[in-house]
C-alpha positions as CSV (number, residue, x, y, z in Angstrom):
1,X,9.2,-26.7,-7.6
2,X,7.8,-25.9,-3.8
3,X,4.9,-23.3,-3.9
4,X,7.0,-20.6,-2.4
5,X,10.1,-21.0,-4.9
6,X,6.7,-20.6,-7.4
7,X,5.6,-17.3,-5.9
8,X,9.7,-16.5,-5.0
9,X,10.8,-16.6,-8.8
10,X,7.5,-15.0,-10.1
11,X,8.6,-11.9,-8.5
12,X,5.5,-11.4,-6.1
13,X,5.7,-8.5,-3.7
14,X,2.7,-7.2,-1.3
15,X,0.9,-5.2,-4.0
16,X,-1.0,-2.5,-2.0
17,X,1.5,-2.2,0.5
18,X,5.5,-1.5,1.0
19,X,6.5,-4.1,-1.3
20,X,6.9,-6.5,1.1
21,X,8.4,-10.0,-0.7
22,X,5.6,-12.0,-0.6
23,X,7.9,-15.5,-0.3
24,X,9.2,-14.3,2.7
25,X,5.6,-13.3,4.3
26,X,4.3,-16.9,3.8
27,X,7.5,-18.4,4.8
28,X,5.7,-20.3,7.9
29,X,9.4,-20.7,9.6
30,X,8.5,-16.9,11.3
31,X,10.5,-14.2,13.3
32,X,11.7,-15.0,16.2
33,X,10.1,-15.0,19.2
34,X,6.8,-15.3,16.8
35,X,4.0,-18.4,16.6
36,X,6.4,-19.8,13.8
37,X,3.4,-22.1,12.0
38,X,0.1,-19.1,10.8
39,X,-3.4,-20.4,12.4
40,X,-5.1,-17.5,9.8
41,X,-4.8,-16.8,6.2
42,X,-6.4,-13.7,5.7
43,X,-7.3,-12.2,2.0
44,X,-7.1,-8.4,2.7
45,X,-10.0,-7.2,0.0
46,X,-10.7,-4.1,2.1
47,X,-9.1,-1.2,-0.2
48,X,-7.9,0.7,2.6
49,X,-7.6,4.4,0.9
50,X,-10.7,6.3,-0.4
51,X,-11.3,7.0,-4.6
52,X,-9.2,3.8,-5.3
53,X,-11.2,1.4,-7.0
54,X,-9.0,-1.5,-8.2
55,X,-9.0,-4.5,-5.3
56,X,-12.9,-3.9,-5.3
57,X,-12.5,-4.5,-9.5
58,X,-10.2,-8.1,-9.2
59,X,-12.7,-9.0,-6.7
60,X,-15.1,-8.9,-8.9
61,X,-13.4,-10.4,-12.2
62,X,-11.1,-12.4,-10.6
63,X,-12.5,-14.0,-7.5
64,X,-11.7,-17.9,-8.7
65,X,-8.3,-16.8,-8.9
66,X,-8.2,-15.3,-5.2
67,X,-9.9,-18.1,-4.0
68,X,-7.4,-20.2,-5.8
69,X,-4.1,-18.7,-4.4
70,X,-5.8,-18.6,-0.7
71,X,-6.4,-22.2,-0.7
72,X,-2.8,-23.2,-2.2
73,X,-1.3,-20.6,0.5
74,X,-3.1,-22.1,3.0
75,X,-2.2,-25.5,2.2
76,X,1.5,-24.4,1.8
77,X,1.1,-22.7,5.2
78,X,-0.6,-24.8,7.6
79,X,-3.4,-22.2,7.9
80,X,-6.1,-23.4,9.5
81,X,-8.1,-20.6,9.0
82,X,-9.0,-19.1,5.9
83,X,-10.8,-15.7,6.3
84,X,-11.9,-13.1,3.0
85,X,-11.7,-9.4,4.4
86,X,-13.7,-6.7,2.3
87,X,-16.5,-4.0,3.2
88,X,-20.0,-5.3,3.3
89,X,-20.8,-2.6,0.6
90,X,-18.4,-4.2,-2.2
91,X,-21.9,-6.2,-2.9
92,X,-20.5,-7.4,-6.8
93,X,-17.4,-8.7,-5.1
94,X,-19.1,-10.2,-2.2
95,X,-21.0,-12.2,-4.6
96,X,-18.8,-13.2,-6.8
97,X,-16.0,-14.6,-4.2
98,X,-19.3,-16.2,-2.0
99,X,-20.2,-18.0,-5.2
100,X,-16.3,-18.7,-5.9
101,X,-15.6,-20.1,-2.2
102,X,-18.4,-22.3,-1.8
103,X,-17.7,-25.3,-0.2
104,X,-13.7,-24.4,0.4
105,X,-14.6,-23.7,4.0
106,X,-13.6,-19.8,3.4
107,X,-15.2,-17.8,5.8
108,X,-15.8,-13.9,5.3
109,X,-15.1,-11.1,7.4
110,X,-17.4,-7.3,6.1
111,X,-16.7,-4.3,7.5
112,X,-18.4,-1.0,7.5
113,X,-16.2,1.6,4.7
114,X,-14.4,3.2,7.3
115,X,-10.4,4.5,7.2
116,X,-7.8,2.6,7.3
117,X,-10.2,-0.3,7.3
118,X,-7.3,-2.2,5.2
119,X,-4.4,-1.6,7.9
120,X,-2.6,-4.9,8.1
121,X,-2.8,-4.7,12.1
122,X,-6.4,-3.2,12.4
123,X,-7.5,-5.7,10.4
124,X,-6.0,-8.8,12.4
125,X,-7.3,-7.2,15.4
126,X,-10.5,-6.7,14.5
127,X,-10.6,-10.6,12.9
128,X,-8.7,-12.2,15.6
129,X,-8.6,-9.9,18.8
130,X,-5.0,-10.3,18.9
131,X,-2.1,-7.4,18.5
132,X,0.5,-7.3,16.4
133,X,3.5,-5.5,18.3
134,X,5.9,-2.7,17.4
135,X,8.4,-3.9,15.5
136,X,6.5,-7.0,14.3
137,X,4.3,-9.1,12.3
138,X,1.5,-10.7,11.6
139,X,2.8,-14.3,12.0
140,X,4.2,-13.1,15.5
141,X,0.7,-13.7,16.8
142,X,-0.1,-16.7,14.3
143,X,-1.1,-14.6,11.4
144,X,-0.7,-14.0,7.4
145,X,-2.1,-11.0,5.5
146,X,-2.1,-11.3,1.7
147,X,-3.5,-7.7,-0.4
148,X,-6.3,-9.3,-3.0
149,X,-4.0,-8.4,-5.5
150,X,-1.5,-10.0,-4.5
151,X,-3.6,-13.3,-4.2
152,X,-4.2,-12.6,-8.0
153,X,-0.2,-12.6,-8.9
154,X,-0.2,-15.8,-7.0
155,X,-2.7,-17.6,-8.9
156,X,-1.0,-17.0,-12.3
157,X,2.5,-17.7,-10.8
158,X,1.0,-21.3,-10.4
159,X,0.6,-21.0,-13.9
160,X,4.1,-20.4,-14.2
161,X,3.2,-15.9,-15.0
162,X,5.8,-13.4,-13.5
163,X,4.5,-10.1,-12.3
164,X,5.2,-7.7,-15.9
165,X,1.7,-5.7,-14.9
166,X,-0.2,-3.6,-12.5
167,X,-3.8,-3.3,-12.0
168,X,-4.7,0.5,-10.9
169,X,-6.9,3.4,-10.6
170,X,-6.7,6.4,-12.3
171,X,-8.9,9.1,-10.8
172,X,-9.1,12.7,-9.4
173,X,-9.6,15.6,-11.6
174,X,-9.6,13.7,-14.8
175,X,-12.3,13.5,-17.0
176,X,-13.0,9.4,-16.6
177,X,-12.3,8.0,-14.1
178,X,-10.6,4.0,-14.7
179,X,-9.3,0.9,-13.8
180,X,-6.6,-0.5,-15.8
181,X,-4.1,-2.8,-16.1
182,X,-0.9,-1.9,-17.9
183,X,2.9,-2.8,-17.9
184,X,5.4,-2.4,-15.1
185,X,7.4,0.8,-15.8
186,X,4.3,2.9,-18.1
187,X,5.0,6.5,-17.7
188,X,2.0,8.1,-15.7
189,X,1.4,10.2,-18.7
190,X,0.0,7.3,-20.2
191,X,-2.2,6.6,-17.1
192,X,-3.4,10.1,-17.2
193,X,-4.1,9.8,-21.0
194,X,-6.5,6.6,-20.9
195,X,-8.6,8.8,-18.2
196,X,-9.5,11.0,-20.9
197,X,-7.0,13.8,-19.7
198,X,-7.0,16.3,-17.1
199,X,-10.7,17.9,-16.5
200,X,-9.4,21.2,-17.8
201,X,-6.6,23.3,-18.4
202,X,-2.5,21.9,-18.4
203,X,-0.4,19.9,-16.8
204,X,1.2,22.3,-14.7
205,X,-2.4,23.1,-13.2
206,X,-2.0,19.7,-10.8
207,X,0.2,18.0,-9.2
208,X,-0.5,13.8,-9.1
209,X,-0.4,11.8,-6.2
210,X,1.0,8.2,-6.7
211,X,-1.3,5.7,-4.1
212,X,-4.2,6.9,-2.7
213,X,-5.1,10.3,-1.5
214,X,-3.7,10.2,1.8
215,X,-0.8,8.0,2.3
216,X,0.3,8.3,-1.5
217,X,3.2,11.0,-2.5
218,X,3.2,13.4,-5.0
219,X,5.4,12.6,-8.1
220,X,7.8,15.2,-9.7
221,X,7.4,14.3,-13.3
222,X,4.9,12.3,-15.4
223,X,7.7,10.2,-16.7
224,X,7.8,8.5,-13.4
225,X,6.9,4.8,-14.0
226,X,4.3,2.5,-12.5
227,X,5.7,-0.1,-9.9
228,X,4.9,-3.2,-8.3
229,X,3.7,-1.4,-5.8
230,X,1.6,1.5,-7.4
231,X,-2.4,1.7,-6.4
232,X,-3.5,4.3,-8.1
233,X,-2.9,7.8,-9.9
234,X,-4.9,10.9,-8.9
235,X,-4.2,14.4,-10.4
236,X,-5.7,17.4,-8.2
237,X,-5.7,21.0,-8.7
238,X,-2.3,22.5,-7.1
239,X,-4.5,24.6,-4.5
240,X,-6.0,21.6,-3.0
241,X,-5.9,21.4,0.6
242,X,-4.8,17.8,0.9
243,X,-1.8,18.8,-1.3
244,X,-0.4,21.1,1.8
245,X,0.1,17.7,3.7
246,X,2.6,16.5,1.1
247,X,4.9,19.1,1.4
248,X,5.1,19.7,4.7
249,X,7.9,22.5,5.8
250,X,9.7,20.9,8.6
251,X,10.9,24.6,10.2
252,X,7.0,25.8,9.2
253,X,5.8,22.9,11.1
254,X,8.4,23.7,14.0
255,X,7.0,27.0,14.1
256,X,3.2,26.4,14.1
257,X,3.4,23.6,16.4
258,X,4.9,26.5,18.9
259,X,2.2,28.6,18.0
260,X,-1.3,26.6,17.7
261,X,-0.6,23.4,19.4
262,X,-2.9,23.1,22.0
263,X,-2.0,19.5,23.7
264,X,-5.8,18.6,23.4
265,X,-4.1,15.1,21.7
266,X,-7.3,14.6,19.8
267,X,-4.9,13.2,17.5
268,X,-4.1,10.5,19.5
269,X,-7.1,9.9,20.9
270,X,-8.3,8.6,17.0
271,X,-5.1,7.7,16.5
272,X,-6.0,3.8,15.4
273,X,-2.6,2.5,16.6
274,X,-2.9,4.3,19.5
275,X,-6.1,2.0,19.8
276,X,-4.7,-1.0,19.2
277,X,-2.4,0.0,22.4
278,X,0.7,0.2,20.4
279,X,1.7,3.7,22.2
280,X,1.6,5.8,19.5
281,X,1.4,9.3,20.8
282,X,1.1,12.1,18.0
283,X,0.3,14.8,20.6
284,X,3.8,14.3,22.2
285,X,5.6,14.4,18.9
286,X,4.1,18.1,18.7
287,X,5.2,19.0,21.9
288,X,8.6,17.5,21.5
289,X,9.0,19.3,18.0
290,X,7.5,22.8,20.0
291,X,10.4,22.8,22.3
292,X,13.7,25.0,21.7
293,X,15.9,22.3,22.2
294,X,13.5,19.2,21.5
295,X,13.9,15.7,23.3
296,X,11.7,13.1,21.9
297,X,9.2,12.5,24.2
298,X,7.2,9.2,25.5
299,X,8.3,6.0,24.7
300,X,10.7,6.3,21.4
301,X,9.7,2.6,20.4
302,X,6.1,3.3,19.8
303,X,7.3,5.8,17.1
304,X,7.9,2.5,15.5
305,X,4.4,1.7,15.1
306,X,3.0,4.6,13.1
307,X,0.9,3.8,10.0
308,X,1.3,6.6,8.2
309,X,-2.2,6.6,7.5
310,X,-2.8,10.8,8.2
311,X,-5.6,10.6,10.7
312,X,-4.1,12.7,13.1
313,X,-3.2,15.2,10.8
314,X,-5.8,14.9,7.9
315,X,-8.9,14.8,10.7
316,X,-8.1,15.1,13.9
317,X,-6.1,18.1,14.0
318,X,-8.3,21.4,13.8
319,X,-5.2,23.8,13.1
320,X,-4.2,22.4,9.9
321,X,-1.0,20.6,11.8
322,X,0.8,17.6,10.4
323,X,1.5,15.1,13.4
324,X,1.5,12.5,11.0
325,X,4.6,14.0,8.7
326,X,6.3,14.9,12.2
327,X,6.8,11.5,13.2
328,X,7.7,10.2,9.6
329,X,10.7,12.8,10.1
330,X,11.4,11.6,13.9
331,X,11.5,7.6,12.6
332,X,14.0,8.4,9.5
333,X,16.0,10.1,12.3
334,X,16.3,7.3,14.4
335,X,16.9,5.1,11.8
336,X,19.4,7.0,10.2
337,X,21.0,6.5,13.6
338,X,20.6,3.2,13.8
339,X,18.3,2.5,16.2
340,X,15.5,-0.2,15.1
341,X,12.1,-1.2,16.2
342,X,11.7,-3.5,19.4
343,X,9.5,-6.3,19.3
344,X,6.8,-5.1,22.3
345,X,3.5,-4.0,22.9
346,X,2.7,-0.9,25.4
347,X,-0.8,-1.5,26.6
348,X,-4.4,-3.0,26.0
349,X,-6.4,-1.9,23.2
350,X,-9.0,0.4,23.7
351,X,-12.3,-0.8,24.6
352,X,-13.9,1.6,22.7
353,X,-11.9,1.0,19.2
354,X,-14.8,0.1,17.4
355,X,-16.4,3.8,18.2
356,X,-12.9,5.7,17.5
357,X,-13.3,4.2,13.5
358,X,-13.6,7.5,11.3
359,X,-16.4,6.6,8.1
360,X,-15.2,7.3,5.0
361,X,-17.6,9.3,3.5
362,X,-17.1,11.9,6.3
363,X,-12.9,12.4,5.6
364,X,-13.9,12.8,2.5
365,X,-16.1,15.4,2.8
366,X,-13.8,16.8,5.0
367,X,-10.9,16.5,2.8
368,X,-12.9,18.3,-0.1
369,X,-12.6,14.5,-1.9
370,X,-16.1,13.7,-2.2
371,X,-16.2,14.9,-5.5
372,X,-13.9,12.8,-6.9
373,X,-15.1,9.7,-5.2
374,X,-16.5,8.6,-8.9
375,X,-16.7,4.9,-10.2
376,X,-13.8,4.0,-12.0
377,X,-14.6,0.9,-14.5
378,X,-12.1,-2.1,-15.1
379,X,-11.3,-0.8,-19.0
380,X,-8.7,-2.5,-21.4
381,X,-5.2,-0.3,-21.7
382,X,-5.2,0.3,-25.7
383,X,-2.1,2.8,-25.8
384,X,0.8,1.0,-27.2
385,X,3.2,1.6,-24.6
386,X,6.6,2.2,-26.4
387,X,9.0,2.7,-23.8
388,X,8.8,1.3,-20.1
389,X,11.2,2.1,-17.0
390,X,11.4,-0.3,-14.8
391,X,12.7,0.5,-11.1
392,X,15.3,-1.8,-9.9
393,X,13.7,-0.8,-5.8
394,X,10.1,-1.8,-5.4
395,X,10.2,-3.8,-2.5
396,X,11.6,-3.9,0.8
397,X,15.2,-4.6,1.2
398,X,18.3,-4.1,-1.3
399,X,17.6,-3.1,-5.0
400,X,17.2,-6.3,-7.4
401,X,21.1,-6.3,-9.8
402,X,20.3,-6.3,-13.4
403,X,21.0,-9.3,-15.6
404,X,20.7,-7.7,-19.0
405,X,23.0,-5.5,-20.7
406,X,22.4,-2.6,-23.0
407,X,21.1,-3.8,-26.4
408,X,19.8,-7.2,-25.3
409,X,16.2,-8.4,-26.8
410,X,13.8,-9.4,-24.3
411,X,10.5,-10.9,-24.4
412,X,7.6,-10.1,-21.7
413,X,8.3,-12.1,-19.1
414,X,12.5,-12.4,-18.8
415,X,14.0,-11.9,-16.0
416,X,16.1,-9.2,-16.0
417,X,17.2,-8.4,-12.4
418,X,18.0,-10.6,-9.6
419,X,16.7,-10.3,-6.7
420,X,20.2,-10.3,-3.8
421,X,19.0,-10.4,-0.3
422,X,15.4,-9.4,0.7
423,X,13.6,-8.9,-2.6
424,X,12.3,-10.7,-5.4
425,X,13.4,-10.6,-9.2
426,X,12.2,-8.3,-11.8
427,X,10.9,-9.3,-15.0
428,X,10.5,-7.9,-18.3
429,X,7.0,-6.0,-18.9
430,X,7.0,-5.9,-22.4
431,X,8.4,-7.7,-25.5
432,X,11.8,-4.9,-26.4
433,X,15.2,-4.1,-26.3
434,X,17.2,-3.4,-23.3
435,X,17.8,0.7,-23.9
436,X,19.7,1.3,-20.6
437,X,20.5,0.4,-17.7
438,X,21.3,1.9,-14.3
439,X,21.9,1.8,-10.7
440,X,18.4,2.4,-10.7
441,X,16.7,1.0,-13.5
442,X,16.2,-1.0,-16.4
443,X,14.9,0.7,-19.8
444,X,13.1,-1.2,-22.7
445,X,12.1,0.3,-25.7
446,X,9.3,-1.7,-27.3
447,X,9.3,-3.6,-30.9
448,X,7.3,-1.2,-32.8
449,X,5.2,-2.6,-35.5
């Protein structure tokens, strides 16, 4: 079996990203239009979101196995090039992959702890000098970016190991702070329980951000499962100022922007797309949003090219405006009409890019975060899990069809959806019995003992 029918049937999707099927990101044949064979294999270790703490932990336990995957990737690839990203204070990690990629010819790229040191496109700017452009990938400009946990899944699919579990931080206002692995589909009240509980009072005191703190989304219920996808849990108190950016009032915003926004586009100015020189102009989202009868103003592709990554809203902005949320809403608009991304790029990057990079300890002072920036240890997962919900969606492209029926015993492992499309199959997390399944997805209920 080829490497990527390995890493195709173990279900391997970009695990700190959109879910981005990882058979298809290493498939060296390449948009069109791109560099079709990748000249650099990069190993994205740098944990772009503040509090989270789990890439820095796999780093540190599990650096033969990313060296491992990098060098079979590589060698599946054609990448020449073979580069470990990760911030030069990760100093356990550092040291364990050094000692784990000596003599491979693995070079290493440390950065300062600045946000979103971990952007995909920042990153293979800052490593390579080249731009990725709206609309496209790494591998248009000879590329490959692989999450360090997703290097990790890799390694034991050569082993013949589906994805069943996700390695994640559990932080915020909860008493200790972990890293854990559990199953695929794990309520988040389990999550929440193996951090010792919330610091004080009841549930209804917080709401919990799935992801990190400022690109993650808050989650209406604690039965809502971990995915593929899932980087971390944090709970915060409901009057926390970052939770006013989650639920963002889009007639509010309307409103405000009329009333405070200035056009000083600070927010573009640290904008770090805007630096790469991929157009992206928060400032004239606000001012398109401000007027009465609002035309979308600037370039509409560059939209495109947004990060989500908050800056512009969560520092840049000092009237408490949400540039960030405002162009999420313009981009599902377009796309609900149909219009897609074209591949293109809409100037040079900045010169002074390297001086517009915000630190991280200073958004999260700003954010009121510091706090709960707390070390999370890698801890075993002791709650017997006894029923898991596995989503039939975590990954770009159409939802995986199941291939299990009501009542049918499954071990850990199984495969019980198919991926049709752009995806990648879903196995089974658990050893169980099949207790539903939907449109959405598959429920097993574990073999209690």
């Amino acid at each position: 079996m080829s490497f990527l029918d390995l890493v195709r049937n173990a279900g391997i999707v970009g695990a700190g990203g959109a879910g981005f099927p990882t058979h298809v990101k290493l498939n060296s044949s390449g948009p069109a239009g791109g560099i079709f064979k990748p000249e650099y294999l990069i190993a994205n270790g740098a944990e772009c979101e503040p509090l989270l703490r789990s890439d820095r932990r796999l780093m540190e336990t599990k650096a033969a196995e990313i060296v491992r995957a990098l060098l079979a990737a590589a060698e599946a690839t054609g990448a020449a090039n073979t580069v470990i990203a990760t911030k030069r204070h990760y100093e356990l990690a550092v040291a364990a992959l050094t000692k784990a990629a000596a003599g491979t010819g693995i070079s290493f790229h440390l950065m300062k702890s600045t946000y979103p040191s971990g952007d995909e496109q920042t990153l293979v700017y800052d490593i390579t000098g080249r731009v990725v452009p709206t609309g496209g990938l790494p591998l248009d400009v000879g590329c490959v970016v692989c999450n360090a946990a997703t290097l990790v899944n890799i390694s034991a699919a050569l082993d013949g190991e589906p994805v069943t579990g996700k390695v994640l931080t559990v932080t915020g206002a909860v008493k200790n702070p972990v890293t854990v692995e559990v199953p695929i589909g794990t309520p988040i009240a389990s999550l929440i329980r193996a951090a010792g509980g919330f610091v004080s009072g009841a549930a209804d005191d917080y709401e919990v951000i799935a992801g990190g703190p400022l690109m993650g989304f808050t989650v209406r219920s604690l039965d809502e499962p971990v995915t593929k996808t899932t980087g971390g849990i944090i709970p915060l108190p409901k009057n926390h100022r970052i939770l006013s950016y989650k639920n963002v009032d889009p007639s509010r915003q309307a409103k405000m922007a009329r009333a405070v926004c200035c056009q000083c586009s600070l927010c573009t100015q640290l904008c770090p797309r805007a630096a790469l020189g991929l157009g992206v102009s928060p400032h004239k989202a606000m001012r398109s949003l401000a007027a009465e009868r609002g035309k979308l103003l600037g370039r509409v592709n560059t939209l495109f090219s947004c990060c989500d990554c908050g800056l512009c809203s969560y520092y840049a902005c000092n009237f408490g405006l949400a540039p960030h949320v405002v162009m999420g809403n313009f981009k599902k608009a377009l796309m609900a009409e149909g219009v897609k991304p074209k591949r293109e790029t809409a100037g040079e990057a900045d010169r002074g890019i390297a001086n517009k990079k915000v630190p991280s300890a200073r958004l999260l002072a700003r954010l009121d975060l510091k706090r709960y920036d707390r070390d999370a240890p890698l801890v075993p997962f002791t709650e017997k899990v006894s029923r898991v919900r596995i989503p039939l969606k975590m990954h770009i492209g159409v939802p995986c069809k199941a291939v299990v029926e009501n009542g049918a015993a499954v071990k850990k492992g199984a495969l019980i959806a198919a991926a049709e499309g752009l995806g990648a199959p879903i196995h089974a997390s658990i050893d169980g019995v099949v207790s539903a399944v939907s449109a959405e997805f598959i429920e097993i209920k574990a073999e209690m003992t």
